[in-house]
N, C-alpha and C positions, 0 to 999 in steps of 0.2 A: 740478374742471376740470383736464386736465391742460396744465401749462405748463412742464413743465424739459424744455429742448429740449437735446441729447449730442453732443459731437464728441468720437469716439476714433482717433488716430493710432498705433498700430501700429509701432510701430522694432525693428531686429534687436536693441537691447539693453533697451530702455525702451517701455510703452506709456501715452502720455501722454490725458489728458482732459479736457476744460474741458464744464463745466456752467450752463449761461444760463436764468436763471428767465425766460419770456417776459413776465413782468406787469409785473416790476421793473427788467430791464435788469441785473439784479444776475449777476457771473461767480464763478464758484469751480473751482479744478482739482487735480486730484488724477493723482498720477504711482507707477506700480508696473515692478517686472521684468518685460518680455515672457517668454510661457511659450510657447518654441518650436516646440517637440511638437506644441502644440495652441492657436494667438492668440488664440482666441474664449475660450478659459477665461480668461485675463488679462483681457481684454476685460470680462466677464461679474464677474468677481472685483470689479475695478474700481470697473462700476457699483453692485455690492453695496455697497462695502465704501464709496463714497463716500454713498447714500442714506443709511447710519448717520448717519455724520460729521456727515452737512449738512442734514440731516432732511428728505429727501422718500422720498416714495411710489415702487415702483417703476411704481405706478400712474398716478402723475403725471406719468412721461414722455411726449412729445407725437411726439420727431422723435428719429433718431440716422442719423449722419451720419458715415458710417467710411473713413477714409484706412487701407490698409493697405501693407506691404510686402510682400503675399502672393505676387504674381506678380514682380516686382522680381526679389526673393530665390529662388525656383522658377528660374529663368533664371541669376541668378547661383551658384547652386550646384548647376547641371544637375537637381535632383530636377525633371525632366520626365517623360513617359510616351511608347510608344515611337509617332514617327511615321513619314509617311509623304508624298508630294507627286505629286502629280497636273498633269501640266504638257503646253504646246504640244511636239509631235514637234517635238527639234531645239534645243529649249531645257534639255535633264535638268541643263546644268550653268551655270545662271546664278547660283546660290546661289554655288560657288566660282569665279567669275570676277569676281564681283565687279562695282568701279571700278576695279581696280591701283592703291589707292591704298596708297601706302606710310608708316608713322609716321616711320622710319627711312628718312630717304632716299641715307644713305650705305652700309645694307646691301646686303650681296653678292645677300643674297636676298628676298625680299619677305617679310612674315610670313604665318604660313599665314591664313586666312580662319578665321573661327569657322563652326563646322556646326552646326548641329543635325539635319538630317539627311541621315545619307550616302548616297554614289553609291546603295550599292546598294537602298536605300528610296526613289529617284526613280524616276517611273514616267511614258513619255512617253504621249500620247494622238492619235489624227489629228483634225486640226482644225486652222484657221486664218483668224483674222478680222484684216483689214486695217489701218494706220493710220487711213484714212479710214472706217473700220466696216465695209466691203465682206466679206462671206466670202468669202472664197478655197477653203476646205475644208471643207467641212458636219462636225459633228460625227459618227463612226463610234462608235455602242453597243458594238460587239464590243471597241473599243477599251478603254473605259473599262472592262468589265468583264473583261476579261483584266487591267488594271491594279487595280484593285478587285481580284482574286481574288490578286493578287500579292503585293496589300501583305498583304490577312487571312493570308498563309502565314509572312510575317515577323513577324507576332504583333502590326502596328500597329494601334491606338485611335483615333490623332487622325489624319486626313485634311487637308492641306493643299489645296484644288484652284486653282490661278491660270495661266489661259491668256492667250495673247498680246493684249492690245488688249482683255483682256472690260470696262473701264471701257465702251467706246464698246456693246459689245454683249452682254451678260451670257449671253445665250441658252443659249451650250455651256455656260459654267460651273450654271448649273441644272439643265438636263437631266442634268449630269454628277453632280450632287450627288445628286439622283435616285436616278440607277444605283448610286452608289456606298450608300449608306442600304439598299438592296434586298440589298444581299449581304452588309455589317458593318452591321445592325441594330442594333448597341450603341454604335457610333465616336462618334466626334465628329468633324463634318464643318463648314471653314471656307471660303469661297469670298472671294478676293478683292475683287467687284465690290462685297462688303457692308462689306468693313473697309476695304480702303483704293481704293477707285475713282478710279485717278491713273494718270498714266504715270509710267513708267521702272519697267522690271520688275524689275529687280534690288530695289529698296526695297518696291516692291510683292512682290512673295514671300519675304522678309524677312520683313516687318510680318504676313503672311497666316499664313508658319508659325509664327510665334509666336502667333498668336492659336489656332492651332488644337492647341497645345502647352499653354497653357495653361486652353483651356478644361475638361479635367477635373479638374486641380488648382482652379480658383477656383469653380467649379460644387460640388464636393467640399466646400469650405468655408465656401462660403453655406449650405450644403443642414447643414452643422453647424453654425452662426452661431444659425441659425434653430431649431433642434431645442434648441440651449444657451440660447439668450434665451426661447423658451417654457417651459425647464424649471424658469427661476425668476419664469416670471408678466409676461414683458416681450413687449409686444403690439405695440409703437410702430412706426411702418414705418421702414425703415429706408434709405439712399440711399447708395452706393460712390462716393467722390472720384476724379475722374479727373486725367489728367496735362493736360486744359485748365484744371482750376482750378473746374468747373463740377462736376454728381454726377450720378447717374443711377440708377435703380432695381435693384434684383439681379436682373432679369429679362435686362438688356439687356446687364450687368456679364457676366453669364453667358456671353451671347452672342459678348461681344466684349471679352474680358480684357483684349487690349493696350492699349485706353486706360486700364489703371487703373497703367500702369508706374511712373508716377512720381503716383505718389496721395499719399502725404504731404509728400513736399518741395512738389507744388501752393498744399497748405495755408497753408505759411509764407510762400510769395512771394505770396498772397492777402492773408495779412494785413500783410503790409508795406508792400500798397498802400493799402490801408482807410487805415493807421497814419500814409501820408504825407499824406494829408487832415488825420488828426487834428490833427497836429503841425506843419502848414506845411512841411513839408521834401519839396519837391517831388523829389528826384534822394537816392535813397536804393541801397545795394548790402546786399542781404537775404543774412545768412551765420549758416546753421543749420546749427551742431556738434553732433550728439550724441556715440552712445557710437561708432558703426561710420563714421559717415561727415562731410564737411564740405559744404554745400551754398548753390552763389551763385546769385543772381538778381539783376536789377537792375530800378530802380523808377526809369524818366527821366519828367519832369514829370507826375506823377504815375501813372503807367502802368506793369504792368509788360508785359514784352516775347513775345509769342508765337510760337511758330515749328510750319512745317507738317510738320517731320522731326525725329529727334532717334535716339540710341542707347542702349545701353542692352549692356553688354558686349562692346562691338565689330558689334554687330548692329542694322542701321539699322531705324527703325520708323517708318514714312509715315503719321505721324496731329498733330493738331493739337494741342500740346502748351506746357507756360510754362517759358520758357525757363532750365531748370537747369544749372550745369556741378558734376559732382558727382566731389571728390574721395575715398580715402579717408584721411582724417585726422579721424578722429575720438578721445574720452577715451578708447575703447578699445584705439585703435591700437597696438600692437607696438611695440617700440624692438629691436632688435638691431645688433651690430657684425657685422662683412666680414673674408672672410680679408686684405683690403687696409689694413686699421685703419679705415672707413669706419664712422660712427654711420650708422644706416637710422631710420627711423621710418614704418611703414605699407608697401603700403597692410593688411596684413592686420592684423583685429582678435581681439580673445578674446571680443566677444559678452557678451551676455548670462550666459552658463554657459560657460567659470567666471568669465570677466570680467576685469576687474585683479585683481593680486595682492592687494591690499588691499582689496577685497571681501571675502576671510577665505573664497571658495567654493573654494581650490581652484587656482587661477590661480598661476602660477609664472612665465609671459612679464613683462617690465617694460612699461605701456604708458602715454601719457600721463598719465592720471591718475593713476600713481602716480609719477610727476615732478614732477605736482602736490603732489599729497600730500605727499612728502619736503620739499619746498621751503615748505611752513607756510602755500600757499593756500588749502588745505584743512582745513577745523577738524575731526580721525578725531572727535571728539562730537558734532558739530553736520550730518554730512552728511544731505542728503536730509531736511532738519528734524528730525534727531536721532532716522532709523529706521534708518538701519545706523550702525554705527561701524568706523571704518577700521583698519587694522592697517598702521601705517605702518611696524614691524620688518618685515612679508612685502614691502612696498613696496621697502624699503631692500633687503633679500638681493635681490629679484629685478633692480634696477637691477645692484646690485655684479657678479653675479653673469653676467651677460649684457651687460652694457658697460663697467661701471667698471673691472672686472680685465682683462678682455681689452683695453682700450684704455688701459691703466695711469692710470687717471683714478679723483679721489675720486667716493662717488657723488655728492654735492651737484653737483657741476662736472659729474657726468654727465645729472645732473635739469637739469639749464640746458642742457648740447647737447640735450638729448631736446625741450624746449620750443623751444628756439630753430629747430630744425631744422622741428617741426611749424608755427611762426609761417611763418616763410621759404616752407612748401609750401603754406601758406593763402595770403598775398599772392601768391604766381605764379597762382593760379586767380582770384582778385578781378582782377591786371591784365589777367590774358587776357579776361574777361570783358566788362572796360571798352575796354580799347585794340582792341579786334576791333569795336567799334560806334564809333570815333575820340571817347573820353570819357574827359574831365580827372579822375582819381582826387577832385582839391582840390576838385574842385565837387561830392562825396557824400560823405553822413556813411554810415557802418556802422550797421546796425541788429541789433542781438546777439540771440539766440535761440538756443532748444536749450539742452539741460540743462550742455553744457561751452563754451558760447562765448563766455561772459562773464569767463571768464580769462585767455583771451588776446585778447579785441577790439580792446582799447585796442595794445596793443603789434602787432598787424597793419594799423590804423588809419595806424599811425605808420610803418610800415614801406612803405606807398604811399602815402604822404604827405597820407592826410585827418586833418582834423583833428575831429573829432566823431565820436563813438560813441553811437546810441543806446539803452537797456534798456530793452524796455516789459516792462509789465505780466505778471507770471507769464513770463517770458521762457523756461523750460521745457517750457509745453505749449500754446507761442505756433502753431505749425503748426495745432493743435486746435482754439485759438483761430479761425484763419481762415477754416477749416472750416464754422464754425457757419454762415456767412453766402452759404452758397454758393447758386448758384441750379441749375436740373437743365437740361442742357447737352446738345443733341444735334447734333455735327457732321456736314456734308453737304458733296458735292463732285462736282461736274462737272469732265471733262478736256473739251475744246476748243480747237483750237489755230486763234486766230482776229485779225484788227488790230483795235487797240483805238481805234476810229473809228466813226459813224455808220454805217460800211457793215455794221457787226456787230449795233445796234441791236437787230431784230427777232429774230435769234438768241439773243440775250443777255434780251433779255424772255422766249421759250421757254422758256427754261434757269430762270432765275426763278420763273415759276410752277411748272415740275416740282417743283424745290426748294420751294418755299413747301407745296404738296401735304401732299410728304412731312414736312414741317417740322410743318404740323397736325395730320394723323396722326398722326404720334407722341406730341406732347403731349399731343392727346386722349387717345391709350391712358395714359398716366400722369396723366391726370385730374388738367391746369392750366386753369384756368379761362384764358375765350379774353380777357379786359381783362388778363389776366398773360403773356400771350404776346408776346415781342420776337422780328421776324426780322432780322437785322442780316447784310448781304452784307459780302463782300470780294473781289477779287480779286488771283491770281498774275500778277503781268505783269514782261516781259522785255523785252532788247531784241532784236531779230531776231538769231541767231545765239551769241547768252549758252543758256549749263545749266545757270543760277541766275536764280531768281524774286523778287522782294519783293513781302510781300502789302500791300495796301494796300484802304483801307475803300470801299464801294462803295454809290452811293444810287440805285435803278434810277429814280425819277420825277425825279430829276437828271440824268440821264447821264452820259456815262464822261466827258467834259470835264475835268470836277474830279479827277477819280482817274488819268488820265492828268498832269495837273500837280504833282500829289504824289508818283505815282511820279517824275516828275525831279528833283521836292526833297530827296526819299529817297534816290534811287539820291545822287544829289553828295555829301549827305552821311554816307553812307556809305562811298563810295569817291572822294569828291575828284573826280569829274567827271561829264558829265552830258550829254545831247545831245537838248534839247527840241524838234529840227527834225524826230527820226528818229518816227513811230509804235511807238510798245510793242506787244506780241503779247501776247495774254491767253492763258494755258494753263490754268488753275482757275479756275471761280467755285467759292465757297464759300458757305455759310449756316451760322451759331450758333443753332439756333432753341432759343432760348431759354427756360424756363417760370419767373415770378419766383415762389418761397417764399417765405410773410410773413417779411416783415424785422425782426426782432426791433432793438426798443432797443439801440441802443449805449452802456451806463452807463460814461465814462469816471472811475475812483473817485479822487477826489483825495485827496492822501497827507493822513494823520495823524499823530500823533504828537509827538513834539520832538526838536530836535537841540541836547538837551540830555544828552542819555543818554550815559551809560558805558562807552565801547568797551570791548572785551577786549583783551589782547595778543597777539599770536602771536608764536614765533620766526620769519623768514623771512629764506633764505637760508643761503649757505654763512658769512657774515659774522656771522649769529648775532645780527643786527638786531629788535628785533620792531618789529609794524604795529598799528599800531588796527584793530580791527572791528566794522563796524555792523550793527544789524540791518534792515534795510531799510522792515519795515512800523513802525519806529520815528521815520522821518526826516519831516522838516515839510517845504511847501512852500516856506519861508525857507532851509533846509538849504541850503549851501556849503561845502563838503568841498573837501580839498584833498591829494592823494597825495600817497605812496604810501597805500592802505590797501584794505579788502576791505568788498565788502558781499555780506552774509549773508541766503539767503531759502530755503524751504521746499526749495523745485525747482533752484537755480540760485547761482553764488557768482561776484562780479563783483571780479575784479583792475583796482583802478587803482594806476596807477604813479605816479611822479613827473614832476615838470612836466603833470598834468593834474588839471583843477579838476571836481570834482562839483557838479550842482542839481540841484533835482527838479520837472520840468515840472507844473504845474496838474493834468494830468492824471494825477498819481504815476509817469509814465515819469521814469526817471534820465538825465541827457545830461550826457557827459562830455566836456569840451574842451580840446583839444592849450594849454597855454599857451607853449612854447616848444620848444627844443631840449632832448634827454636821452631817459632810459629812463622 
């Protein structure tokens, strides 16, 4: 019977995987190099190479559940295909107009807009549907296909179409998709009212080109995903992580790439919230470092936080999404000096290929990790559970040689600016994250995850003044982990601009049942059985004359009564004030419609071992000190440890410092606590 159910997360330098036997609740994971060129090979590698290891079948798999950086990465390194935008006469330039908003507000000049596609690939159309839904201008065929004919001449694939107002009335954009299918037979054609059916067009044609930008790159790579997992006998269906934390089938993945933009980072801020259950630690700040990037989420009483927008290299995406703020500081990251004498670190990495220096692939940039390395965190025999060994002479040249000389500095002193600087650009992302939602850093532990984040946790912990850090379980391919447990996820939304009072009632029930419809539909097509179906509402509400919304949960056989009262709890405490006398204005309903996948066992493994064992030494530092080292699957649930010292595991290598005390939770998580003032 098959029961080893698979989550694979996909990262620009590492693809990680965690393995859940369903009968046992028992986990195991295994971590290899992302293979660039081609992710489904690593992917495919992977699970080969771990059924040896851990003795199953590849017959025995049940489910696989893949977080990728496919589309992410496509976007961040422009490998797109060429498009093309189909839009209201009158509108060709709302992609570069923007919001005017400026990062820099004391530049002379505004920075330019990010494009993906220029002036001259917008294409206007006649047509015009009202804010109230009213047509004003029937849609013109000769139009669309004079623009259809324009674009096939500039050699465009993907087809954007988003006209004015089509949330309220979809019509044109149909007919229009139509016409345009009838003349580029091969394109790829995205219509706004499917991806993001919301006001404000600017976000809304945004999110539309991108989805219709990336749908031949992620169609591309399912359609190989599938060809590579039959060629070695693997049947199991298979489900894409999206950027709400929820997953969804490769059919609809296909359809609509942009929710998969942040598909792995989803992962980790899932399982952090599972994890705040586990552990009682209701108010958790989830910070997943790999090799390329550093990633925060927060976890407030047990929750973490959704949001109905987000970005994604300067380009906004109108979809429902868990709230990440992603820097790049990751082990990969770069270190370089400035003709001004200025140490830099990030945001650009080496990747996977050729990586750090001390990977031995080739790599010549200094980047964290080999900061690490030189400074004795790192054991070059024991990394990655003793399958690479590090070369910490190429480590050393490439620091010297890119900071320490040019900033007349030894390299040891230079490995400590290069970490110190990387900690310092961690903690400004964790406080932005807190202080923008008005939350006391003191009142969250850190929860460490990803393959490089358990070397510097403690010391960013301490530098925004929490004092607990947690390490769970396999804290390498914890993202993977959260994965496992996802349920299949389909978001819905209505625009309406309506007062959030009884006088809306029967409109607001309409709206409801449309949604609830389509909510069934679709699950039915993905084949959830209907006692597994949740439809869970929310609404966007504002105050009369605000262009910002806070979503708030919504119970249509209750009434808005209750949801109008928490938006005023909300809104205060979010912004310190509140005016429960004025009516909210509702602009979105929304619906989760949910399908639940059997929930596998959660075997929390309690630790073994004894801490009784034999640390090793390391030298650490420029002072030439050495540290004890543990091995982690060594330490007892009695274990009290007390830094500075290092703990040592397959996936992952945990720097504690001084003045903080190690235990090891019941459940084999590590939690390390601030005892005083120092490093």
């Amino acid at each position: 019977m098959a029961q080893i159910r698979i989550a694979v997360d996909i990262g620009g330098t590492f693809t990680d995987l965690q393995f859940l036997n369903e009968h046992t609740g028992d986990t195991f994971a295994h971590k290899l190099p992302t293979t660039p060129d081609d992710p489904s090979k690593g992917l495919v590698s992977g699970i080969s190479e771990a059924a040896s290891r851990f003795g199953f079948e590849l017959s025995d798999i049940s489910l696989i559940m893949h977080g990728t950086t496919i589309a992410t990465n496509a976007v961040l390194q422009r490998r797109l295909p060429t498009g093309a935008l189909l839009t209201t006469r009158g509108f060709r330039d709302v992609l570069e107009i923007g919001r005017h908003l400026r990062r820099d507000i004391y530049a002379k000049k505004a920075e330019k807009q990010a494009l993906l596609i220029p002036r001259s690939r917008r294409f206007e159309v006649d047509e015009r549907v009202l804010a109230n839904g009213a047509v004003e201008t029937k849609l013109s065929d000769d139009s669309v296909r004079a623009a259809a004919q324009s674009a096939a001449e500039t050699g465009a694939q993907a087809i954007a179409i988003c006209f004015l107002h089509s949330y309220l009335d979809p019509t044109h954009e149909q007919r229009a998709a139509e016409i345009v299918q009838e003349i580029l037979p091969n394109s790829f054609v995205s219509c706004s009212h499917q991806v993001s059916p919301e006001i404000r067009e600017f976000e809304r044609t945004s999110t539309t080109v991108l989805n219709a930008l990336l749908m031949p790159v992620v169609k591309t790579y399912l359609s190989e995903l599938q060809d590579r997992l039959g060629s070695v006998g693997i049947s199991a269906p298979v489900f894409l992580v999206q950027s709400n934390g929820g997953v969804t089938t490769p059919s609809v993945a296909a359809e609509q790439p942009a929710r998969l933009l942040l598909s792995g980072p989803a992962g980790g801020a899932r399982a952090a919230e599972i994890l705040s259950n586990v552990l009682d630690e209701p108010n958790l700040v989830a910070v997943d470092m790999g090799g390329t990037s550093y990633d925060v989420s927060i976890v407030a009483d047990g929750r973490v936080k959704q949001v109905t927008q987000g970005e994604v290299d300067g380009l906004p995406v109108r979809l429902p999404m868990i709230e990440i703020r992603t820097i790049g500081a990751g082990g990969g990251s770069i270190a370089s000096s400035d003709g001004l004498g200025r140490l830099l670190v990030g945001p650009d990495s080496a990747g996977a290929r050729p990586g750090p220096a001390c990977y031995g692939h080739g790599g010549t940039e200094p980047t964290v990790t080999d900061a690490n390395a030189l400074l004795g965190r790192l054991d070059p025999d024991h990394f990655l559970g003793g399958a690479m060994r590090l070369d910490l002479d190429a480590a050393k040249t490439a620091i010297a040689t890119a900071v320490a000389t040019p900033l007349s500095m030894e390299p040891d002193q230079a490995a400590e600016g290069i970490l110190s600087i990387a900690v310092s650009k961690m903690a400004a992302a964790i406080r932005l994250s807190l202080f923008e939602k008005g939350l006391d850093p003191e009142d969250f532990a850190l929860i460490s995850f990803g393959g490089a984040s358990g070397l510097h946790a403690c010391e960013t912990a301490a530098e925004i003044g929490s004092k607990r850090v947690v390490f769970p379980l396999d804290p390498g391919t914890l993202s993977a982990w959260g994965m496992l447990f996802g349920d299949i996820v389909h978001d819905l939304a209505r625009t309406e601009l309506m007062p959030a009072d009884e006088t809306s009632a029967a409109r607001l029930t309409e709206i409801c049942e449309m949604l609830y419809s389509e909510g069934q539909t679709a699950l039915e097509r993905d084949g959830v059985k209907t006692d597994q179906r949740l439809f869970p509402f929310s609404l966007d509400l504002r105050y009369p004359g605000q262009a910002y919304e806070i979503g708030i949960p919504f119970e249509p056989d209750a009434g808005i009564a209750e949801s109008v009262s928490q938006f005023h709890a909300t809104h205060h405490a979010l912004f310190n004030h509140s005016d429960p006398h004025v009516t909210p204005e509702i602009v979105v309903l929304r619906l989760a419609a949910t399908g639940r996948l059997s929930v596998p066992q959660i075997h929390t493994q309690a630790a073994k071992g004894t801490t009784e064992q034999e640390p090793r030494k390391q030298v650490h530092g420029p002072a030439g000190s050495s540290i004890p080292i543990y091995k982690r699957r060594l330490l007892n649930v009695d274990s009290v440890l007390n830094g500075p010292l290092i703990i040592e595991e397959d996936h992952s290598t945990h720097y504690i410092p001084k003045n903080w005390t190690l235990r090891v939770h019941p459940s084999g998580t590590l939690i390390a606590d601030h005892e005083g003032q120092g490093e």
